[in-house]
N, C-alpha and C positions, 0 to 999 in steps of 0.2 A: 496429190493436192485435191482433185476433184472428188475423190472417198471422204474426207475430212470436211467436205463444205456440206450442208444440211441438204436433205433432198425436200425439192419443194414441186410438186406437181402444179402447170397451170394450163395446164391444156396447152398443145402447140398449135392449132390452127385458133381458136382465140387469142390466144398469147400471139400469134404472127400477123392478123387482122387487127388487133390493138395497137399493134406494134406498127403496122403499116399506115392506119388511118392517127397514130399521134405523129408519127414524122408529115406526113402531108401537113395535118395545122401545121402543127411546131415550123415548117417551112415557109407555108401561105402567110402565117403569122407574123415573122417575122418579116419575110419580101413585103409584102404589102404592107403592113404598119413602116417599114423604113423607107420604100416610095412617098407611102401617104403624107409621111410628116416632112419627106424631103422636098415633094414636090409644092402642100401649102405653106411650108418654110420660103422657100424659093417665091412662090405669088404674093405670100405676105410682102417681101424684100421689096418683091417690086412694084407691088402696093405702095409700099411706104415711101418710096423713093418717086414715082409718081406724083404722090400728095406732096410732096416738101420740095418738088418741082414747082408743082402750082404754087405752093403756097410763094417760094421764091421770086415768082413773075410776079404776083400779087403786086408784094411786095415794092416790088422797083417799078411798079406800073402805078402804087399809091406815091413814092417819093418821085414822079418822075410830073404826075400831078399837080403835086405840092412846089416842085421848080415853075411849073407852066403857069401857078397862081400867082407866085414870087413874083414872074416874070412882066405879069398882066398890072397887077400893083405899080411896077418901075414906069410902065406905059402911061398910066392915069395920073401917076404925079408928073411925067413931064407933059401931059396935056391938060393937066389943072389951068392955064394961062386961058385957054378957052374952052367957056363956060360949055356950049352945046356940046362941043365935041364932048367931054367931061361927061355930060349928063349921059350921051349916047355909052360912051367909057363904063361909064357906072355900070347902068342896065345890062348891059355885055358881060360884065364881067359877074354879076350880081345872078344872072342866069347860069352863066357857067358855072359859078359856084355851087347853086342847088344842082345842077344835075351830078359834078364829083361828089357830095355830098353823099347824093344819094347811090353815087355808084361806092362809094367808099364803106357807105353802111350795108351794101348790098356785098362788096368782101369779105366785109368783116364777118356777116351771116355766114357767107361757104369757108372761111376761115374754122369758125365755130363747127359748123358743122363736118369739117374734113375731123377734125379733131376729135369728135365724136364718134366718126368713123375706122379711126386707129385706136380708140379706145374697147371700141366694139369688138376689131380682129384678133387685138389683145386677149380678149375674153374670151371668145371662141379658139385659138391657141390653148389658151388653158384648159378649158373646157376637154377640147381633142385631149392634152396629153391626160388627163383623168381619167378620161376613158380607155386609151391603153393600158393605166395601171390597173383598172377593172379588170379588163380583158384579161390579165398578164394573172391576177387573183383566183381567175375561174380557172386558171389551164392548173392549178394547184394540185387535184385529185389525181392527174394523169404524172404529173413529176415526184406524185408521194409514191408510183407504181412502180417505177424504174428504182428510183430509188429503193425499194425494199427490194424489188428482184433482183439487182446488180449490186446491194452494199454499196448506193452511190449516194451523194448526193450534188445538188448545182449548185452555187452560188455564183454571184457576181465576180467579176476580175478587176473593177476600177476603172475600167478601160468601155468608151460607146463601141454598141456592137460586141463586145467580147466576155462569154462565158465559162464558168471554171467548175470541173467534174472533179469530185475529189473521190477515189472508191479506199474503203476498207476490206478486210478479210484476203488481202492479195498475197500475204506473208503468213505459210502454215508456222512460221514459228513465233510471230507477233502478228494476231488477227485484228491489233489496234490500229498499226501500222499504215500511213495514209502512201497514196500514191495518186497525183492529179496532172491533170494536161489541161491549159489554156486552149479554147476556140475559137478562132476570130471568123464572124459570119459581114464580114461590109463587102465584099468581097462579091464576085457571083461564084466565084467557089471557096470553100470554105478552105481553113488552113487552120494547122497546129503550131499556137507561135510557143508554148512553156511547157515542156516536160520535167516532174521530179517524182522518184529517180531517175535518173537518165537513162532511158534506152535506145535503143538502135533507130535512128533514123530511119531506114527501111523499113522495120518491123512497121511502125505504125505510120508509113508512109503510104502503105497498101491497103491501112484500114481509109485512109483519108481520102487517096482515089478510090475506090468502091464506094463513098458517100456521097462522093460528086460524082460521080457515074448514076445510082441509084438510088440518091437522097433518103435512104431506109439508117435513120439515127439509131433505132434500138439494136440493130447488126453492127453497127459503128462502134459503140459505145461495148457489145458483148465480143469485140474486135479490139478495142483496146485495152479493155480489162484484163483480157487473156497475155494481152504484148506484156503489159505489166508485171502478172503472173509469171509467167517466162521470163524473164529480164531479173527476175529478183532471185529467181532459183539460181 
C-alpha cells in the first residue's frame, strides 16, 4: 500500500514543528473560544435575569403606588364633610403625588435605559461570535496542509463541538473511496463518537489515548489513517 501512495518529501523536523505548533492552536483555539462564549454566555444569563429582576420590583413598587394613591383618594372623599381637614387632605396628597410622579418618571428612565443595556450585550454577542468565525477563516491555510498531506479533509458533523475527517486514498483498490471518524472535542478529553467503515475499537482506541495524553492532532489523525488502512485490507 505505502509503494503505491505518491512520495512526497516535506521535511520531518519542519513537518513535526508545524505539526506540533498547529495542534497547540487548534487546541488553545478551541478550549478557550468554548470557555469564552460559555463563560459570557453564562454573564449575559445573569445579566439578563438581574435586569428583569429589577425591572420586576419596579414594577410592583409602581402598582403598589398606584394602590397607596387609590387609597388616599378614599381618605379625602370621606373627609370632604370638613372643609380644613380637606384642604390639609388636598395638599398632602397633591405633594405626594408629585413626588411618585416623579419617582415613576425617574423608573421609567432606568426602565429605558436597562433596555438599552440588553440591547447593547446583544450586540456585543454578536459581535464576539463574528469574530470567532474570523478567527476559524484564518486557521484555513493550515487545514488546506493536513489536508493535502493525509488526503483529508474536515468538515462539520451537525452536531456543537463535533468535527468530521473524511480521508481518501485508504483503499489501493478504490483510491476514491471515503473512510471518516466523528470527533467530539466538549469534553476535556476528546472521543470518537462515528466510525465508517467499521473498524476495531481498539485500533483507534490507542490513537485517541495518545491525543489525550499528548494533544499532537497531526500523529492522531496520521494514527488513524493508518487504523483505516489496515481495517480495509
Amino acid at each position: 500500500m505505502a509503494d503505491s501512495l505518491p512520495s512526497i518529501n516535506f521535511g520531518f523536523e519542519d513537518l513535526r514543528d508545524r505539526m506540533a505548533r498547529f495542534t497547540d492552536r487548534f487546541d488553545n483555539f478551541i478550549a478557550k473560544g468554548r470557555r469564552r462564549v460559555l463563560e459570557e454566555r453564562n454573564q449575559f444569563r445573569i445579566n439578563v435575569a438581574e435586569l428583569q429582576e429589577e425591572q420586576r420590583a419596579k414594577k410592583r413598587d409602581i402598582e403598589t403606588l398606584g394602590q397607596k394613591s387609590s387609597s388616599h383618594a378614599q381618605t379625602v372623599s370621606k373627609e370632604a364633610a370638613e372643609k380644613e381637614e380637606m384642604n390639609a387632605a388636598i395638599a398632602s396628597i397633591t405633594q405626594q403625588r408629585d413626588v411618585r410622579a416623579q419617582h415613576r418618571d425617574r423608573m421609567r428612565s432606568e426602565i429605558v435605559a436597562t433596555q438599552k443595556q440588553i440591547s447593547q450585550k446583544v450586540t456585543a454577542q454578536q459581535l464576539h461570535a463574528k469574530a470567532l468565525d474570523a478567527q476559524a477563516r484564518f486557521n484555513g491555510p493550515e487545514l488546506d496542509f493536513w489536508e493535502t498531506y493525509l488526503c483529508m479533509r474536515i468538515e462539520g458533523a451537525g452536531v456543537a463541538d463535533r468535527l468530521k475527517f473524511v480521508f481518501t486514498h485508504v483503499d489501493e483498490r478504490d483510491w476514491d473511496r471515503e473512510a471518516w471518524f466523528e470527533l467530539d472535542t466538549a469534553g476535556s478529553d476528546y472521543r470518537v463518537v462515528l466510525v465508517k467503515p467499521k473498524i476495531e475499537s481498539e485500533t483507534f482506541g490507542r490513537c485517541v489515548e495518545r491525543l489525550n495524553e499528548n494533544r499532537e492532532l497531526g500523529l492522531f489523525l496520521k494514527c488513524m489513517r493508518e487504523a483505516f488502512v489496515g481495517g480495509i485490507k
